[in-house]
C-alpha positions as CSV (number, residue, x, y, z in Angstrom):
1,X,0.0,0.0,0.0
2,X,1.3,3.5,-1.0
3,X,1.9,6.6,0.8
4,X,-0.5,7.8,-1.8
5,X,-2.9,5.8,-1.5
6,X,-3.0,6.0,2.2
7,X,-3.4,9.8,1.7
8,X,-6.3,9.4,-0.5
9,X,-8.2,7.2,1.8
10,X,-7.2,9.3,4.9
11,X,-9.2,12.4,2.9
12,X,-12.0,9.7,2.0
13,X,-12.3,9.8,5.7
14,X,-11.7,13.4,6.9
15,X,-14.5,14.4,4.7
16,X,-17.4,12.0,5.7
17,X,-16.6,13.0,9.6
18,X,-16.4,16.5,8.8
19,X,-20.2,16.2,7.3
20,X,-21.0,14.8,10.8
21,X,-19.8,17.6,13.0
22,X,-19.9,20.9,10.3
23,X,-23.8,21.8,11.8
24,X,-22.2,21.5,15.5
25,X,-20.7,25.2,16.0
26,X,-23.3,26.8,13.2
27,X,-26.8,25.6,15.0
28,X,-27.4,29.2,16.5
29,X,-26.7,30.4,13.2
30,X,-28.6,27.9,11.1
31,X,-31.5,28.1,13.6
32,X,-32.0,31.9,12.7
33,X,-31.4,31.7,9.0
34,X,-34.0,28.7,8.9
35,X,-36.6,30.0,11.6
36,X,-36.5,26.8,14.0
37,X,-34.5,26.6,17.3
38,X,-31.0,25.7,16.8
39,X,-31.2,22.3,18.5
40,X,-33.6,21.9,15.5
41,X,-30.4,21.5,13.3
42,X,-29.3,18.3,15.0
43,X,-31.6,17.0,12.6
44,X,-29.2,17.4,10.0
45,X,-26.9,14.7,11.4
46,X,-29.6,13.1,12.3
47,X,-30.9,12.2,8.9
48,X,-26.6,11.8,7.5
49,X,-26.5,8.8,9.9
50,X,-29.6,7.5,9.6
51,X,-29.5,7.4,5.7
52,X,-25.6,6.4,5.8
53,X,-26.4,3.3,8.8
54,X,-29.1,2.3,6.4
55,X,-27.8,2.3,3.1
56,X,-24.0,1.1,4.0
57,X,-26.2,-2.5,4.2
58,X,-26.2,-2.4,0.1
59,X,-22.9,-0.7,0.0
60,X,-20.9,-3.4,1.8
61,X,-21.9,-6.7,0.3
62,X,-21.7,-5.2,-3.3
63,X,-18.2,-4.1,-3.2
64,X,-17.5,-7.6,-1.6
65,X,-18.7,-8.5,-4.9
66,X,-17.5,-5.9,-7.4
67,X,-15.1,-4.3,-6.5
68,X,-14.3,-1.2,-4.5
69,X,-13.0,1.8,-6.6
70,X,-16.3,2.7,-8.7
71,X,-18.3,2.6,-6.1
72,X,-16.1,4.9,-3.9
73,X,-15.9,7.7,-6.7
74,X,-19.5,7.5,-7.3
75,X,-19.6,7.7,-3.3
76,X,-17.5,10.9,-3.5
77,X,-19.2,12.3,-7.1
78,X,-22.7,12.6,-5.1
79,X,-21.2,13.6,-1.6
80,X,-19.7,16.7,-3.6
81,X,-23.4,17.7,-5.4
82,X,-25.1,17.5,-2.5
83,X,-23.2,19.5,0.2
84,X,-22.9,21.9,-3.1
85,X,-26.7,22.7,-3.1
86,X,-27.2,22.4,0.8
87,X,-26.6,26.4,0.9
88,X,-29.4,27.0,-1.3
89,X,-31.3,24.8,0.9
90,X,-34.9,27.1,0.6
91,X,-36.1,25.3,4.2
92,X,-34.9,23.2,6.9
93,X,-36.9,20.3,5.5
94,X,-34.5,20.7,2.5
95,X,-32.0,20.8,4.3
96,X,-32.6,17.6,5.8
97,X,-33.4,15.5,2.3
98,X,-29.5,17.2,1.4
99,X,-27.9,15.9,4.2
100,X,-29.5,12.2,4.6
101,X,-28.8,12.3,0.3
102,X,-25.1,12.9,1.8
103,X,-25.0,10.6,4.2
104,X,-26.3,8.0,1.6
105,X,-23.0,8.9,-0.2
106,X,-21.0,8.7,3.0
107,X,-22.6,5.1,3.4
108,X,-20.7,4.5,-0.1
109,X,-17.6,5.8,1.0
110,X,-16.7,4.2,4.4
111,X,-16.9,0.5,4.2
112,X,-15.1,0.7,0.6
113,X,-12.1,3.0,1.9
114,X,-11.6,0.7,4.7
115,X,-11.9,-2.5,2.6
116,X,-9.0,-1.1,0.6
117,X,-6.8,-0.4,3.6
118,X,-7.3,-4.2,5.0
119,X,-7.0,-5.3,0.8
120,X,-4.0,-3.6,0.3
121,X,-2.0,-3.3,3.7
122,X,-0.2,-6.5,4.7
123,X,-1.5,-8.1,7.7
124,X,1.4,-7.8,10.6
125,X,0.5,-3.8,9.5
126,X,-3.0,-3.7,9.3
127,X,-3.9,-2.7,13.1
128,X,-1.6,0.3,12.3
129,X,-3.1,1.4,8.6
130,X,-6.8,1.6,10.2
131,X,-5.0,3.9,13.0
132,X,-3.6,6.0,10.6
133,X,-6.3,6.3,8.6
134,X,-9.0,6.5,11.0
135,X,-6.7,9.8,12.1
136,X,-8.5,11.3,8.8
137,X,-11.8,10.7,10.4
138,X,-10.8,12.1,13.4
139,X,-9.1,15.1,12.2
140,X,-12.5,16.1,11.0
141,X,-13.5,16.4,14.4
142,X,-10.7,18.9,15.2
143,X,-10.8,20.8,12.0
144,X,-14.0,21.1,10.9
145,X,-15.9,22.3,14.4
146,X,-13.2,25.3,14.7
147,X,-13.1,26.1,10.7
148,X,-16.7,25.7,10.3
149,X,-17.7,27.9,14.1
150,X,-15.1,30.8,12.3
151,X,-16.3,30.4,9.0
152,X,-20.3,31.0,9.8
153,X,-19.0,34.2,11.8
154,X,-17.2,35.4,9.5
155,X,-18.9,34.2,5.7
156,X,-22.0,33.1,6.6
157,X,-22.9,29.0,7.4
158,X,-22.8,28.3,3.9
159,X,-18.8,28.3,3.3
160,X,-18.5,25.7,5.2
161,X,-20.8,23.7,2.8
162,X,-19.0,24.7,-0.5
163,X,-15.5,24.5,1.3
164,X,-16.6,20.4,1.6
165,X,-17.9,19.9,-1.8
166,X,-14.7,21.2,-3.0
167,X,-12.4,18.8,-1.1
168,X,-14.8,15.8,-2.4
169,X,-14.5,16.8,-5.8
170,X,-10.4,16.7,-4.9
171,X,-11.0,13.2,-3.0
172,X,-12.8,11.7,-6.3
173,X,-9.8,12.8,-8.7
174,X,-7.0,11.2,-6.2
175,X,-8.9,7.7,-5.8
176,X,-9.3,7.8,-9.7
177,X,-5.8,8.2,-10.6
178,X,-4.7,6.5,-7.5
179,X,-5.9,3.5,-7.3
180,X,-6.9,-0.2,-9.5
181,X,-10.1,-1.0,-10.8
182,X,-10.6,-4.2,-8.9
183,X,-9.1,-2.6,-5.5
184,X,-7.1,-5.6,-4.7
185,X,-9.8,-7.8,-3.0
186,X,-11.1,-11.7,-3.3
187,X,-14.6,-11.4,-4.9
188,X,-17.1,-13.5,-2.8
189,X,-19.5,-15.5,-5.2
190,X,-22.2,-15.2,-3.0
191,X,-25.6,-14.2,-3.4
192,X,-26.5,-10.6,-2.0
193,X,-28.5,-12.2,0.7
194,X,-26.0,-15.4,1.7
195,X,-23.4,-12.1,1.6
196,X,-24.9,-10.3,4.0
197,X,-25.8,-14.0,6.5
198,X,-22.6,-15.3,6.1
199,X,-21.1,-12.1,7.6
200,X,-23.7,-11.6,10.6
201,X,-22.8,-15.5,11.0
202,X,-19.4,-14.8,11.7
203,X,-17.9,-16.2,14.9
204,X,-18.0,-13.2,17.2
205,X,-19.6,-11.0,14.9
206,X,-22.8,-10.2,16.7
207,X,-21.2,-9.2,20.0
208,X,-19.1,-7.2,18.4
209,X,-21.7,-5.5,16.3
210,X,-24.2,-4.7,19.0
211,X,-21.2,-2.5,20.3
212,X,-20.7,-0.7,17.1
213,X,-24.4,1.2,18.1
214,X,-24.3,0.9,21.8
215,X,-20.7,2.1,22.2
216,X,-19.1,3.4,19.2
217,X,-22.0,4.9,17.5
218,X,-23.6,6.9,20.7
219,X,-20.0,8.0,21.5
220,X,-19.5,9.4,17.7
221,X,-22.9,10.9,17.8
222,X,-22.0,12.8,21.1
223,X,-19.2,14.0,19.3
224,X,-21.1,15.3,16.6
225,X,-22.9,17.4,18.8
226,X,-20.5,18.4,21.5
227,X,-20.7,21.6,20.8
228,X,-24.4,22.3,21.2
229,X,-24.2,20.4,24.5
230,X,-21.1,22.3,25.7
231,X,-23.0,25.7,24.7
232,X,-26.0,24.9,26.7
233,X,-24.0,24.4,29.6
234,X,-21.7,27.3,29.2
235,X,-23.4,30.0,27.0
236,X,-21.0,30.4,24.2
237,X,-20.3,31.9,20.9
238,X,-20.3,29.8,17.5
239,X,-16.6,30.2,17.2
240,X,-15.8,29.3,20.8
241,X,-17.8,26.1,20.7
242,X,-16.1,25.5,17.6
243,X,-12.9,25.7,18.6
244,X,-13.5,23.5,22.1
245,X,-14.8,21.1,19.7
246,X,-12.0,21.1,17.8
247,X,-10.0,20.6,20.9
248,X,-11.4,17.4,21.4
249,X,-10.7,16.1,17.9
250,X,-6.9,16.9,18.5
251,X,-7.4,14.7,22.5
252,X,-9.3,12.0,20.0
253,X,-6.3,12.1,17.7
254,X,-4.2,11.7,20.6
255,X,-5.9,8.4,21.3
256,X,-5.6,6.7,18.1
257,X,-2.1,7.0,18.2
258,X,-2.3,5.9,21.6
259,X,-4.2,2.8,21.5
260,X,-1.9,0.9,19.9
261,X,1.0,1.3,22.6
262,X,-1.9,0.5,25.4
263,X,-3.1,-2.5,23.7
264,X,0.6,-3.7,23.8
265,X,0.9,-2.7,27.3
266,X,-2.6,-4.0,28.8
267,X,-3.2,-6.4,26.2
268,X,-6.9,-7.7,26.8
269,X,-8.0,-5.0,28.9
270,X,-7.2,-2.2,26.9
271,X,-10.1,-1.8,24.6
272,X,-13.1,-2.5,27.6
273,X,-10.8,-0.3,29.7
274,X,-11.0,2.8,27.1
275,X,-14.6,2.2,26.1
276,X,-15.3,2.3,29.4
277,X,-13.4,5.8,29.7
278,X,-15.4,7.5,26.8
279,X,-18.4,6.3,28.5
280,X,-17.3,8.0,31.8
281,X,-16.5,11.3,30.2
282,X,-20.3,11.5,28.4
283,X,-21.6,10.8,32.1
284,X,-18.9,13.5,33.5
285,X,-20.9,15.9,31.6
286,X,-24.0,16.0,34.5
287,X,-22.0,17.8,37.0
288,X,-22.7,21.2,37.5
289,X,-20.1,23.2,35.4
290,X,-19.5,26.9,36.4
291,X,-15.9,27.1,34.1
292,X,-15.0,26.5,31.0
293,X,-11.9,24.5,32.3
294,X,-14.3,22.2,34.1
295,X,-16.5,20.9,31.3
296,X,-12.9,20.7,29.1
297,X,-11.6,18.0,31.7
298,X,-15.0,16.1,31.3
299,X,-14.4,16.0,27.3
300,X,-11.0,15.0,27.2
301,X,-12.0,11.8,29.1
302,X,-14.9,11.0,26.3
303,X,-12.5,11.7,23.1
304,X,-9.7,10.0,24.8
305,X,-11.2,6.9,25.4
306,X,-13.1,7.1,22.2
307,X,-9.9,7.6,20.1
308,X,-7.8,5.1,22.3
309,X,-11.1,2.3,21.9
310,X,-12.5,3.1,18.1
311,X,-9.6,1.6,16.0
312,X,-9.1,-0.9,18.1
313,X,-12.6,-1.9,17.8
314,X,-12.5,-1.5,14.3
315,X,-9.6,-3.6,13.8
316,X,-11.1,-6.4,15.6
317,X,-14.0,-6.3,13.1
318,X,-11.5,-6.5,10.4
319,X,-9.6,-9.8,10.7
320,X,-12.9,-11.4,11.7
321,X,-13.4,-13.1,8.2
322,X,-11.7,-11.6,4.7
323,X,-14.6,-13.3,2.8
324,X,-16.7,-11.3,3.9
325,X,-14.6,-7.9,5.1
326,X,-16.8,-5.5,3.3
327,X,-19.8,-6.5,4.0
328,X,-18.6,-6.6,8.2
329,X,-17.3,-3.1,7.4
330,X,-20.8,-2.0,6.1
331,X,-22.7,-3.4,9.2
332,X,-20.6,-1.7,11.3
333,X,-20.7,1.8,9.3
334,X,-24.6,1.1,9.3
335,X,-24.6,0.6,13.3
336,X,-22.7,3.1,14.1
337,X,-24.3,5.5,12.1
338,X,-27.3,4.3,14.0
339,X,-25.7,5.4,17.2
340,X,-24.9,8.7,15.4
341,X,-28.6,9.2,14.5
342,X,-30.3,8.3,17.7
343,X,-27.9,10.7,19.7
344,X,-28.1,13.5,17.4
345,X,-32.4,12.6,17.3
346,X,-32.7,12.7,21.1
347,X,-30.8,15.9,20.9
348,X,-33.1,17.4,18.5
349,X,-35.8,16.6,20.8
350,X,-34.5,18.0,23.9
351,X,-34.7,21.7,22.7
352,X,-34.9,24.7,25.0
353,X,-36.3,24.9,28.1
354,X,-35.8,21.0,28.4
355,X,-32.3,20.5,30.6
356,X,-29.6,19.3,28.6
357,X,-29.1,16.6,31.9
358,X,-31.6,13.8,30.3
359,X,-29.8,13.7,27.2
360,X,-26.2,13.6,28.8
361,X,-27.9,11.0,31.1
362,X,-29.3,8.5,28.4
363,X,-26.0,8.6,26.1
364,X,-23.2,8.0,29.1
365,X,-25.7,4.6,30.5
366,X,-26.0,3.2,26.7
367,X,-22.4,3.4,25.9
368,X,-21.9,2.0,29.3
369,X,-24.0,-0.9,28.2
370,X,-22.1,-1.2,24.9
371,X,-18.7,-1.0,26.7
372,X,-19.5,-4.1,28.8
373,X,-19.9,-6.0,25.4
374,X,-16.1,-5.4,24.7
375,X,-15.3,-6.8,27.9
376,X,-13.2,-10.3,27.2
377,X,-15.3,-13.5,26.6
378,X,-13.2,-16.3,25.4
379,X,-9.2,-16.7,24.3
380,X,-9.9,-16.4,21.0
381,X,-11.1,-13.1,21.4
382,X,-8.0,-12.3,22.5
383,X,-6.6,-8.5,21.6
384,X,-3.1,-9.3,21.4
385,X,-4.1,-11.4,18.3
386,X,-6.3,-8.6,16.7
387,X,-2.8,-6.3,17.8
388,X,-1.2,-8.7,15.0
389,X,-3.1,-7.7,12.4
């Protein structure tokens, strides 16, 4: 696998996340422009997972079957139109079709980016190429809340939009020239239905899968909306919740690279041990913040253990079965996306004068419950092997 290629699916990445988290900083702003309160704009990434969890079920089995590479730049073609017309969005109802047509794009782009890395990577460096890449993803969340909180102070919401569009018309010219037609991958000769069994039947699979939504998908969903929670605990501006946002993304960036060393250190317990963390810092978020400093110390515990946990969940899910990698990838993307949807739904329902508490509450006990389900059961299970790959 090239540097080049790395690169290309790193920005694959970095541009689906940023999608999630753009709307975070800019709800004040988007609530006035559209006439609706701005917890009303969670809908937006609401309706991106919900159409990207749904339609990555499609997405996952057919690249398993034909290929990975047209499928990606249509993925990126259509993610680039439609965050191009979201500023001339006439309503928020528009809005909303725009950014669950996006997320139907992003649902596209995930699960055949990642099948490349695990194609094209050798094995003994797989667990380190997801890391690396996954940093795209999480980039976004560092990035994109502080460029996009300036940008609607400065320009207006709407730059942010057209800035996006602009680097996925950029992604889809780097994974054309970049990459092979076939993408490097085993075609299963399965049937779209025995596809999409045979993966769910996978040894472990299940367990693992629940977690996707229960853990990883209500911690990313938090994530997408930090910044809405952390300004109706602290009133603050768009570009200050923005750039505390962004400040999380560079803690969850510190825990990808991070989780790699721990898993060598604490072997099996490391991934329970930093679920479990992320789950603790969405709970931390109930006490009664009076400084800014405060509710900072809170995050860092979420987005460390959510960057220190995420890949290495992932990578588990990966060397689960190569038959069927794409399609495991896509039931993943779909659950987690899930998890983003529900979180960013029950955030769209607790608008003002509602306390912010209930919603805090509700997310820290479910990724509690999902973080139990990375606990150890069996040898075979075993991190230090899934550290191998």
């Amino acid at each position: 696998m090239s540097g080049r290629q790395l690169a290309t699916l790193f920005c694959c990445m970095f541009i689906i996340g940023s999608a999630e988290v753009a709307a975070g900083p800019m709800m004040a702003l988007m609530g006035r422009h559209f006439g609706v309160a701005s917890s009303a704009i969670a809908y937006l990434p609401a309706a991106y997972g919900l159409c990207y969890g749904a339609f990555a079920l499609v997405a996952g089995p057919l690249s398993d079957r034909f290929g990975r590479k047209r499928p990606l730049q249509w993925g990126l073609l259509g993610f680039t139109l439609f965050c191009a017309l979201m500023p001339a969005a006439p309503t928020l109802t528009a809005a909303i079709a725009l950014s669950a047509l996006s997320g139907l794009c992003a649902a596209v782009i995930q699960p055949n980016a990642l099948a490349l890395v695990a194609d094209l990577a050798p094995r003994e460096q797989l667990g380190k190429r997801l890391g690396q890449v996954f940093i795209g993803l999480m980039l976004a969340f560092v990035l994109t809340p502080a460029l996009s909180g300036r940008l609607a102070d400065t320009a207006g919401w709407q730059a942010s939009y057209y800035a996006l569009a602009g680097c996925g018309l950029l992604a889809w010219v780097a994974v054309w020239r970049g990459f092979a037609s076939g993408g490097g991958h085993a075609a299963a000769d399965d049937g779209f239905l025995a596809t999409l069994a045979g993966a769910w039947n996978t040894p472990g699979a299940r367990r693992r899968l629940s977690a996707s939504y229960l853990w990883l998908g209500w911690v990313a969903g938090f994530g997408a909306v930090v910044a809405e929670v952390a300004a109706r605990k602290l009133a603050l501006s768009s570009t200050a919740g923005g750039l505390l946002a962004g400040g999380f993304g560079l803690v969850i960036m510190l825990g990808n690279l991070c989780g790699v060393p721990l898993q060598r250190r604490w072997g099996e317990a490391a991934l329970p041990a930093m679920a479990l963390c992320g789950a603790l810092g969405i709970l931390a978020f109930l006490l009664p913040f009076t400084a800014l400093w405060q509710l900072a110390l809170a995050g860092c515990l979420w987005a460390f253990g959510y960057g220190c946990a995420g890949p290495l969940h992932h990578a588990r899910l990966s060397i689960l079965s190569e038959r069927y990698r794409g399609t495991l990838n896509s039931y993943h993307a779909s659950l987690l996306n899930l998890g983003i949807f529900s979180a960013s739904f029950l955030l769209g329902l607790s608008s003002e004068p509602r306390p912010i508490a209930w919603f805090c509450a509700a997310a820290g006990l479910l990724t509690l419950s999902g973080a139990a389900l990375l606990l150890p059961f069996g040898a075979g299970m075993g991190l230090a092997r899934a550290g191998k790959a």
